[in-house]
SEGU-201359 format. One record per residue (C-alpha): y, x, z. Coordinates in steps of 0.001 Angstrom, whole numbers, padded with zeros to 6 digits, always signed. Example, Ala and Ser with C-alpha at 12.3 -4.5 7.8 and 13.67 -1.06 7.14 Angstrom:
BEGIN
-004500+012300+007800
-001060+013670+007140
END
This chain:
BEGIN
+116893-054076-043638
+114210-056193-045612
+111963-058627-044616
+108139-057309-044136
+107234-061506-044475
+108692-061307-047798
+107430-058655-049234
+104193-059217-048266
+104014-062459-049797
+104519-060792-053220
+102360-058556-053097
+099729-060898-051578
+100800-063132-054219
+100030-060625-056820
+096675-059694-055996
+095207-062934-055991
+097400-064003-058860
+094926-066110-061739
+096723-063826-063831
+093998-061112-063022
+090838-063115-063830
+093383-064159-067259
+093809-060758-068259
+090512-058711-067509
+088746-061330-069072
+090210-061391-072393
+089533-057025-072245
+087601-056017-075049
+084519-054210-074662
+086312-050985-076391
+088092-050963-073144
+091495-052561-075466
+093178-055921-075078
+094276-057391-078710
+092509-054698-080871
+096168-053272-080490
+097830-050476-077913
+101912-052159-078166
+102450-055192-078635
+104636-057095-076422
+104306-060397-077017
+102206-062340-080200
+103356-062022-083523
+102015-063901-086206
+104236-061617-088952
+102299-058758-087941
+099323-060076-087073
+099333-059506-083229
+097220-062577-082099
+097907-061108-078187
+099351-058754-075785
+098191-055097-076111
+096842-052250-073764
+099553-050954-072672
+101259-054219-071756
+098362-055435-070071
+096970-051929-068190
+100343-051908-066785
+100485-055122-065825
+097182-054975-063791
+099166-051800-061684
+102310-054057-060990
+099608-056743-059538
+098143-054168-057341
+094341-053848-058912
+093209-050735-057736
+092814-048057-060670
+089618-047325-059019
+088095-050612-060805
+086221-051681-064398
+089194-052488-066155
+091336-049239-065818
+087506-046778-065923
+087134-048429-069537
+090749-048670-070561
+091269-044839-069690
+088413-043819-071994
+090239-045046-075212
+093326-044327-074251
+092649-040654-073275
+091036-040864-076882
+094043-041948-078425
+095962-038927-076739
+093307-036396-079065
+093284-035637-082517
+090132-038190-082954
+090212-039496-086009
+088211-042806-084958
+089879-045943-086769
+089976-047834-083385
+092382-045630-082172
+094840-046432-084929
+095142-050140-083620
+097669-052485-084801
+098699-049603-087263
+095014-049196-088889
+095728-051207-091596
+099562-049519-092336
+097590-045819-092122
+094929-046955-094703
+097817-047912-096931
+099435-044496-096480
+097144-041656-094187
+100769-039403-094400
+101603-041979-091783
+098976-041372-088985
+100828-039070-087115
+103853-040571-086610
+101900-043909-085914
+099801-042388-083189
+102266-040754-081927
+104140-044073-080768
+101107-045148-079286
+100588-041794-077017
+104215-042695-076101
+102722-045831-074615
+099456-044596-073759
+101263-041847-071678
+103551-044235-069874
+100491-046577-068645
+098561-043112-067851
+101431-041902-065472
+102034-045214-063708
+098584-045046-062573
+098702-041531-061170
+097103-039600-063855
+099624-037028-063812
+097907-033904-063137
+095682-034626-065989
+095948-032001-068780
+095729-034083-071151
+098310-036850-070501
+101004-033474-069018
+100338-031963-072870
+101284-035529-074765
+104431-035597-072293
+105767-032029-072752
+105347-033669-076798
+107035-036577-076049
+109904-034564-074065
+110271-032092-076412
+110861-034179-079248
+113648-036120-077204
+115211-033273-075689
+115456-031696-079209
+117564-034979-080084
+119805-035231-077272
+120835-031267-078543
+121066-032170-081891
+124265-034082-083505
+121930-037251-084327
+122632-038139-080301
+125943-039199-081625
+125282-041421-084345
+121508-041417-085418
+121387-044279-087942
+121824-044131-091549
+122871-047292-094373
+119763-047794-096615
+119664-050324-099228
+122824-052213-097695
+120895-052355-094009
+120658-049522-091057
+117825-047863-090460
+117234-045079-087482
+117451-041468-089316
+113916-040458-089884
+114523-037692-087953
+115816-038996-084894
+113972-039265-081818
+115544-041291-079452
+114479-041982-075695
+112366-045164-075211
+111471-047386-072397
+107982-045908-072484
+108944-042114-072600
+111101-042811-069357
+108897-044869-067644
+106627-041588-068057
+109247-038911-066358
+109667-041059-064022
+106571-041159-062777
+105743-037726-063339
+107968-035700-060510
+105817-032462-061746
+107133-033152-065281
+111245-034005-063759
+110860-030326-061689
+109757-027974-065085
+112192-030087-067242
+115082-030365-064800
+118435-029162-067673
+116548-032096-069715
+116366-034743-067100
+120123-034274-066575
+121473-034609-070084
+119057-037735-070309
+120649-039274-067623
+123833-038426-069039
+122521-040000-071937
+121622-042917-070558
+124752-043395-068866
+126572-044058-072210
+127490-047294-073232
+124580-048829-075143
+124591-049059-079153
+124544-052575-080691
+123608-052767-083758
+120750-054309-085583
+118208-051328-087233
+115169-050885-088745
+112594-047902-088318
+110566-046942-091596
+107334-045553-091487
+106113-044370-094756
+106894-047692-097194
+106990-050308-094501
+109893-050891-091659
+109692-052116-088170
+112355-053868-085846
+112210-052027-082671
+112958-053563-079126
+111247-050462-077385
+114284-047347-078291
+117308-046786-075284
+120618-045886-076793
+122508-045832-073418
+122682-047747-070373
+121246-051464-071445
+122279-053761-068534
+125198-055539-069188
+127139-057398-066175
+128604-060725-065418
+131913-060994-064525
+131492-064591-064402
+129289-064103-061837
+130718-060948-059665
+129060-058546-061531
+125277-059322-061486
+122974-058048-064490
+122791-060856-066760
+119271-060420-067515
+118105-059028-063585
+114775-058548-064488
+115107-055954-067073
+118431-054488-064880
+115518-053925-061715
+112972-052176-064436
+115933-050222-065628
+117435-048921-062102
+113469-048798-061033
+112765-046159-063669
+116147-044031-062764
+115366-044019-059254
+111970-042530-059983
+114164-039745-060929
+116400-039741-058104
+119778-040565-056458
+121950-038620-058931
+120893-039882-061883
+120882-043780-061044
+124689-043037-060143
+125255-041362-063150
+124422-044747-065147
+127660-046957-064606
+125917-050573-064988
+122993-049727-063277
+124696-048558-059937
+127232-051208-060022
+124188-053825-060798
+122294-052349-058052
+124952-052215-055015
+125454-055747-056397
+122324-057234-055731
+122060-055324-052547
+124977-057536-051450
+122901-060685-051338
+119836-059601-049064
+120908-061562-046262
+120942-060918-042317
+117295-061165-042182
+116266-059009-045041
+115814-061477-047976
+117464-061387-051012
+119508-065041-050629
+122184-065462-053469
+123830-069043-053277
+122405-071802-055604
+119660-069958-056269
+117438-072852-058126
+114816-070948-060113
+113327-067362-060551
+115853-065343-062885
+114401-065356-066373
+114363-062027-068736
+115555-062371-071841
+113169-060062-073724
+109207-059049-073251
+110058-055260-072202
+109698-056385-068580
+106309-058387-069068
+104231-055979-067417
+105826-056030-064358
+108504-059421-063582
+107242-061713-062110
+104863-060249-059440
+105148-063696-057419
+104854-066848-059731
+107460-069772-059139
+105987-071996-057168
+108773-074366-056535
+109491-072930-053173
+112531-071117-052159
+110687-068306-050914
+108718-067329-054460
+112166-067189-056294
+113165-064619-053757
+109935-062370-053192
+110159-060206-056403
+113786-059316-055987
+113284-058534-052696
+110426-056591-053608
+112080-054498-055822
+115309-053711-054091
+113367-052369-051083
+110989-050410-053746
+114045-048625-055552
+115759-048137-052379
+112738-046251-051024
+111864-044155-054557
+115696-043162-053187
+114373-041527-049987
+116421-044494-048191
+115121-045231-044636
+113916-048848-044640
+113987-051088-041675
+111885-054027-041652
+112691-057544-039522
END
């Protein structure tokens, strides 16, 4: 049972969150945030003075802006560009400046952004468009063909005394699942690959610190899933230590279903654990809870938090609330609502 009061206070909180006004405002007239497609967070090392498009179109869908409005119509232009073979400049973004250095890199560049560009695209219900369902079957393709290969094992190589990922390994991402798992059309003609990604995914995760090379330059990336990446507290029962990224993670395997979110060790066991603190009126009510959990990296900016800390008990507990009764219900779980 969760609490319809609850719920509807993040949500409500969302929509009229400043955070709209923030971000449509700063969107370029190119229909791009940044001048980039990527980026997660600043980064004066590379240049990245903001947030990118695919951060912040994704962000405006967590907050409830209907896809129906300015900001998506002009985003979806360039970014159904950048899915093409157009060789316009802009659609290089943060990369433009690596691809004039070397043009044998374009491909491989772009191709990271249609991985994000496709993930936005789906979460906003594009999927019957041809265009985005031929840069998926890409994406999958390319991923299935490592999970068969004997890079899924151990896909990193020692290059001048550091690792680096093997050039050609093509590992599953946060983007290219967030993609099948909003694509059900995609998950029902690639059903043999969905199951050895979950399988996949269920592994223990790979710790180690890499480096991707494109052409001469390298890249550290925080975007590339080796296994199952929540790891659990047993100092505190067994709850994900970082609980927003642990709700993105289990969010994105429940788009794909009961079996596979069961198949992932950590995220089951995180997820029946946080079900065990929604209390007798549908809230989720751990003890001590004295602030909103914090992530620990920017994967989960686009969508934690929905309801801002105000202070009040009630804000600390509307996302998580939120998304338990979300994943529960992308689980075909009958919901009952105090």
């Amino acid at each position: 049972m969760f609490n319809r009061a609850v719920l509807a206070e993040a949500l409500t909180a969302a929509v009229q969150s400043p955070q709209v006004s923030a971000i449509t405002t700063r969107q370029e007239e190119t229909g791009m945030w940044g001048g980039n497609f990527l980026a997660y967070q600043p980064s004066e090392k590379e240049g990245i003075e903001e947030l990118g498009t695919v951060a912040q179109y994704r962000r405006l869908l967590q907050l409830g802006i209907p896809t129906a409005t300015r900001p998506f119509r002009v985003a979806d232009r360039v970014m159904f560009r950048s899915l093409s073979r157009d060789e316009d400049p802009l659609l290089n973004g943060e990369f433009a400046d690596a691809i004039d250095e070397d043009p044998e890199t374009a491909e491989p560049y772009r191709n990271l952004i249609r991985d994000g560009v496709c993930a936005a695209l789906a979460e906003a219900g594009r999927e019957d468009d041809p265009r985005l369902r031929g840069a998926a079957h890409k994406t999958m393709s390319a991923v299935s063909a490592f999970l068969r290969s004997p890079l899924s094992a151990d896909p990193f190589i020692k290059k001048s005394g550091s690792w680096q990922l093997h050039p050609d390994a093509a590992p599953p991402s946060w983007l290219s699942l967030a993609t099948l798992s909003a694509m059900p059309s995609l998950q029902r003609e690639r059903a043999g690959f969905v199951d050895r990604l979950s399988q996949y995914l269920a592994q223990p995760v790979v710790s180690r610190s890499f480096s991707v090379a494109v052409g001469k330059r390298t890249h550290r990336p925080i975007y590339l899933l080796f296994g199952d990446p929540i790891e659990l507290d047993p100092k505190a029962k067994g709850l994900p230590k970082d609980i927003p990224l642990a709700l993105h993670f289990i969010d994105l395997l429940a788009g794909m279903g009961m079996p596979q979110l069961l198949t992932a060790p950590n995220a089951s066991a995180g997820f029946a654990r946080l079900l065990e603190d929604i209390d007798a009126d549908g809230v989720w009510h751990p003890k001590n809870l004295r602030s909103q959990p914090k992530p620990s990296t920017p994967l989960t900016y686009h969508c934690w938090p929905i309801a801002p800390d105000d202070g009040e008990l009630a804000s600390r507990q509307a996302d998580i609330t939120f998304r338990l009764a979300r994943i529960a219900k992308q689980l075909g779980w009958r919901l009952e609502y105090s």
